[in-house]
C-alpha positions as CSV (number, residue, x, y, z in Angstrom):
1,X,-25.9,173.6,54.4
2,X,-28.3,175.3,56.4
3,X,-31.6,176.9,54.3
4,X,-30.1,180.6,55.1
5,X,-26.8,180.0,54.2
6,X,-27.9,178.3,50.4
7,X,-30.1,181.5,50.1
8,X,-27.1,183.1,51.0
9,X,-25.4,181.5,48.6
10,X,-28.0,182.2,45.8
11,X,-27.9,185.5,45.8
12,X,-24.9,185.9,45.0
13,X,-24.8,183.7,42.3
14,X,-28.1,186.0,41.4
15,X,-25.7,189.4,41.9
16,X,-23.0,188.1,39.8
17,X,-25.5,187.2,37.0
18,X,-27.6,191.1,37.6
19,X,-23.9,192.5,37.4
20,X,-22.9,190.0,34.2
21,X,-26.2,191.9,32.5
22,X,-24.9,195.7,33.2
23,X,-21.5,194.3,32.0
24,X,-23.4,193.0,28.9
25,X,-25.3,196.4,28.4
26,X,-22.4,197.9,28.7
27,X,-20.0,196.0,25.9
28,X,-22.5,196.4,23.5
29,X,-22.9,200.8,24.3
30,X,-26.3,200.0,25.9
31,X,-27.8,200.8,22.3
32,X,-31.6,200.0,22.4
33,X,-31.2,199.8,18.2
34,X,-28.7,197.4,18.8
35,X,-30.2,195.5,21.0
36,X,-33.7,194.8,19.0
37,X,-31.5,194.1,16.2
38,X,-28.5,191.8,17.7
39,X,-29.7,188.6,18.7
40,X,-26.1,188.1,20.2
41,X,-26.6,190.9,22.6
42,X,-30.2,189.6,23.5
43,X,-29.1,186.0,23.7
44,X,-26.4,187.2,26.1
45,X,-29.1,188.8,28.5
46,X,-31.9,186.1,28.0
47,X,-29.2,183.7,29.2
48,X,-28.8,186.0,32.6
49,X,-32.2,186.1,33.2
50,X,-32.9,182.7,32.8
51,X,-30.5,181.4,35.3
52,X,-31.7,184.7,37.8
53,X,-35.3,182.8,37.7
54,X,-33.8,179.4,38.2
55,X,-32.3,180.6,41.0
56,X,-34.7,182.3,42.5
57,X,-37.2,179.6,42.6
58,X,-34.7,177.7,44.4
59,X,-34.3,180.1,47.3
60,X,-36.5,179.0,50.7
61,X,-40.3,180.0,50.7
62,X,-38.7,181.7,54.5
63,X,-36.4,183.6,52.4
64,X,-39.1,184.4,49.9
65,X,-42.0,185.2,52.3
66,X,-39.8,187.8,54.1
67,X,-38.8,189.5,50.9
68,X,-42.1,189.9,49.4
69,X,-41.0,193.3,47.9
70,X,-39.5,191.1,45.0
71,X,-41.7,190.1,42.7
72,X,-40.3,186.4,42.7
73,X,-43.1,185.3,40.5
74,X,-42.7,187.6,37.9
75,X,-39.0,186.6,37.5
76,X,-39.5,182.9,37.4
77,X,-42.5,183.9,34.9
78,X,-39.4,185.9,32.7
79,X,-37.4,182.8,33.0
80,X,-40.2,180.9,31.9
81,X,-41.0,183.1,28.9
82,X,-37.0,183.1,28.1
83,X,-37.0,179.4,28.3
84,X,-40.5,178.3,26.2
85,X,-41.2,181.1,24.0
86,X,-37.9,182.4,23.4
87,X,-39.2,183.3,19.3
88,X,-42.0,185.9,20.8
89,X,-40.2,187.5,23.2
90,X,-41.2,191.3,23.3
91,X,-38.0,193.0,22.7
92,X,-38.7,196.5,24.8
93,X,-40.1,194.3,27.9
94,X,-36.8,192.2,28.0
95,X,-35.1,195.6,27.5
96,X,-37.0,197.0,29.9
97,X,-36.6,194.6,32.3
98,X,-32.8,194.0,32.0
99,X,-32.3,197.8,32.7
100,X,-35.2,198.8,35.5
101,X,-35.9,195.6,37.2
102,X,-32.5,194.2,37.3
103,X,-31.2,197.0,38.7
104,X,-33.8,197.0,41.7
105,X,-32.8,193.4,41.7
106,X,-28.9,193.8,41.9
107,X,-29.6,196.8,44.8
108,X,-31.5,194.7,46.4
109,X,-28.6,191.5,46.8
110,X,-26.1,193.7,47.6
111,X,-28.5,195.1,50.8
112,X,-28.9,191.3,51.4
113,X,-25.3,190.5,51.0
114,X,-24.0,193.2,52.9
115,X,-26.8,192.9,56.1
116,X,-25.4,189.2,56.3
117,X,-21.8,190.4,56.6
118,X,-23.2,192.6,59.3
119,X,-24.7,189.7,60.7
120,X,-21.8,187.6,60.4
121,X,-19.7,190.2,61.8
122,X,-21.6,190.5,64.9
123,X,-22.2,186.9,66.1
124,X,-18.2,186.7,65.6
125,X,-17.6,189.3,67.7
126,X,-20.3,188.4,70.2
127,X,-18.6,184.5,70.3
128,X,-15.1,185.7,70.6
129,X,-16.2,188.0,73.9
C-alpha cells in the first residue's frame, strides 16, 4: 500500500472514530453534568480519542508536514494522557476537546476525504481519455 493511500486509509478510520464521539455526545443528551459524573459516557469518549492519537501518529511525516494546521502533537499528547494518567484526567479539557477540537478534526477528514475523491475522480477520467 502506497504511504498516501494508508493515510488515506487512516483518516477515515480517524472520521469514523470523530463521528462515533458526536454519536456518543449525542446518546447521552450532550449533558456536561452528566458527563463529569458518568464514567461510562467519559470511558466511551476516552476510548475515541485514544485510538484518533494512535492513528494519527501512524500517518506519514509527508502527510503530517503538509497538514500542519492540525495540531498532531497535541492529539497524540491527549492519547497519551488518556492512556497513562487516565485517574487525573481534567474532565472540562476532555469535554472540551471532544466538542471543539474534534469537531475541527472531523471537518477537516471530510475536506481530506472528499479532495481525494476529487482526485481520484480526475486521474480516472484523465486515464480513460
Amino acid at each position: 500500500m502506497k504511504a498516501n493511500e494508508r493515510d488515506t486509509a487512516i483518516i477515515e478510520k480517524v472520521l469514523d472514530y470523530c463521528t462515533q464521539i458526536s454519536d456518543t455526545h449525542e446518546r447521552f443528551n450532550d449533558s456536561y453534568d452528566q458527563f463529569s459524573s458518568d464514567f461510562i459516557y467519559r470511558n466511551a469518549i476516552c476510548l475515541c480519542l485514544l485510538q484518533i492519537g494512535e492513528l494519527s501518529g501512524r500517518l506519514s511525516d509527508d502527510f503530517k508536514d503538509g497538514h500542519t494546521n492540525i495540531p498532531w502533537r497535541a492529539i497524540r499528547g491527549m492519547r497519551n494522557m488518556v492512556a497513562h494518567e487516565y485517574g487525573h484526567i481534567d474532565v472540562p479539557t476532555l469535554w472540551n476537546t471532544s466538542h471543539k477540537y474534534i469537531l475541527e478534526l472531523k471537518a477537516f477528514c471530510e475536506t481530506v476525504l472528499s479532495n481525494e475523491e476529487a482526485e481520484d475522480t480526475s486521474q480516472n477520467f484523465t486515464q480513460t481519455m
